[in-house]
N, C-alpha and C positions, 0 to 999 in steps of 0.2 A: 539476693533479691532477683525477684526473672524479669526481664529486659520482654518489654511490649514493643511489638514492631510498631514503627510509626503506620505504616499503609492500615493494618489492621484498627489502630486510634484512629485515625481519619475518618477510614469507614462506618467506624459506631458512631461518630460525630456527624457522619453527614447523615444519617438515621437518622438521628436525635434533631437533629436541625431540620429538616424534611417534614418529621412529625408535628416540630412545632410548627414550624409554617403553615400547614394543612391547617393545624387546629384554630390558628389566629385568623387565617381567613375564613373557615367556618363559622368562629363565632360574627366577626366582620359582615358576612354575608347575614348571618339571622338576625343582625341589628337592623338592616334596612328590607325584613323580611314583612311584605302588603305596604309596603311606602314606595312602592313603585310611580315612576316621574312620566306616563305613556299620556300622550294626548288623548283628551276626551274628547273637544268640543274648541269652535272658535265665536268668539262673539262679538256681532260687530255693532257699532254707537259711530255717532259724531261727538267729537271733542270740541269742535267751533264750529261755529253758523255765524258768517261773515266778523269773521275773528273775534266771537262772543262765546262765552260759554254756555251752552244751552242749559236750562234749568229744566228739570222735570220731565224731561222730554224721552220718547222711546218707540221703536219700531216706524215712525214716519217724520222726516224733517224737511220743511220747508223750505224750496231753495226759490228765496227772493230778489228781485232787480238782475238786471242782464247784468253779466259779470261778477253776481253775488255766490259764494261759497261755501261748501260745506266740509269739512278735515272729517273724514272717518278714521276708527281708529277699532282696529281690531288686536282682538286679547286673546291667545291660547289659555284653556282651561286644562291642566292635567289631574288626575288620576290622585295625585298626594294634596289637592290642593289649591297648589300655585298656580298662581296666574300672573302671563308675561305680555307685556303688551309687544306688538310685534310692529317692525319698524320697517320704511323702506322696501325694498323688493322682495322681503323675505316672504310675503302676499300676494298674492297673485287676484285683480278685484276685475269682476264681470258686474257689466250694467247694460240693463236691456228694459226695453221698455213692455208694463206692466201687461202680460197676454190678458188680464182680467179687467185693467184698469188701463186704456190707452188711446183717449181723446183731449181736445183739447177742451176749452169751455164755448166753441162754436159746434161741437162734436164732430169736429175732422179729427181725422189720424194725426196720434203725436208722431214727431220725428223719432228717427233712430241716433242714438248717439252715433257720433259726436255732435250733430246739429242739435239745437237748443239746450245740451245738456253731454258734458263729456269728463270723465274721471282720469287722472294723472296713474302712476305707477306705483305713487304713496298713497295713493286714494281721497286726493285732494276731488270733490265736485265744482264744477263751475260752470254757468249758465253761460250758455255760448246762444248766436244768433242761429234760426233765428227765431225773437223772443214770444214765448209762447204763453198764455195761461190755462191753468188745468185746473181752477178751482169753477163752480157752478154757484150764484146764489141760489138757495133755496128759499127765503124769507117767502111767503106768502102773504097775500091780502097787502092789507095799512100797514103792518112793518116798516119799523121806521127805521132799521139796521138790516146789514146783510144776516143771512145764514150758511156758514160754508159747507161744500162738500166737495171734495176734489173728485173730477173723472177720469184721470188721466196721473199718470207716475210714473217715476225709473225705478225698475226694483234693480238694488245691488246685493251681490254677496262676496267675501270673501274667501280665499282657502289658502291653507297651510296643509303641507305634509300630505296632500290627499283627504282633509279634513273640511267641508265646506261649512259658512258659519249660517246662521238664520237668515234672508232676506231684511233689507232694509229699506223702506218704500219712500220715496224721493219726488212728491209734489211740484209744480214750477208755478212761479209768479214771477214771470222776468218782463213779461208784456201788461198793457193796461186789462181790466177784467171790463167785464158790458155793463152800462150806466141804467140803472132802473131806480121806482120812486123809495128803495130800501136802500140801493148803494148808488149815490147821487153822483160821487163822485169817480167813480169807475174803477173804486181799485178790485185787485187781485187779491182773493184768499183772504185769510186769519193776516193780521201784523202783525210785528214781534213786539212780544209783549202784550198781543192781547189774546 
């Protein structure tokens, strides 16, 4: 019988071991071939409005009564999919008052955050002094009810990764609104819930 060198078995084994490996990660790799995990897109909401959960709500949230709050909450969108709501500093949130939209309801200039309105690291909002309103009635005539319109906003956004998310436009009613024979009682804007 002829006597195989061990070094030479080795050898063809570490071939054969080599080969498979290549192949297993080949196939490995075509399994997750267009399910790629790359950020798309960030998108930002409020998840409370004075620790309520807003119903129906999108692109503009009322932030009412001085001290009153708004939790944003923004979500990585990727490429396969998923979506990760993103927590803490891993956000980085800008809020600046609206270049389009930034009066109040006597149509002075709104402040700049942080006065009347300033955002946390978590992107908690909260109505700071001092207290402002940016809604207008529009009711006309005999109207026996207001008509809102706001003049004035904070747009926010968010970013991740270099990923900015959509604007989100940020109203105030922290102060009383102007008394007319539609809104008798002076308040401020829409109220929750209505």
């Amino acid at each position: 019988m002829r006597k195989i060198s061990f070094w030479r078995y080795s050898a063809v084994n570490r071939k054969t071991l080599f080969a498979a490996l290549a192949c297993a990660f080949l196939v490995f790799s075509m399994l997750g071939c267009g399910a790629t995990n790359k950020l798309q897109s960030v998108t930002l909401s409020a998840s409370l409005i004075n620790g309520l959960t807003p119903s129906g709500q999108s692109g503009f949230y009322n932030l009412q009564g001085l001290g009153g709050t708004i939790q944003l909450m923004a979500t990585a969108n990727y490429s396969n999919g998923k979506q990760v709501v993103l927590h803490g500093q891993q956000v980085t949130y800008t809020m600046i008052v609206d270049p389009m939209s930034d009066l109040d309801d006597n149509f002075n200039l709104l402040s700049a955050p942080p006065l009347t309105a300033q955002i946390s690291v978590t992107g908690l909002v909260t109505a700071t002094e001092p207290a402002e309103c940016t809604w207008v009635n529009i009711a006309t005539g005999s109207a026996t009810s207001p008509s809102w319109a706001y003049v004035g906003d904070y747009l926010v956004t968010a970013t991740y990764q270099g990923v900015t998310s959509q604007p989100v436009y940020i109203p105030v009613a922290s102060a009383a609104g102007i008394s007319s024979t539609s809104n008798p009682t002076g308040e401020c804007g829409p109220q929750s819930g209505s």
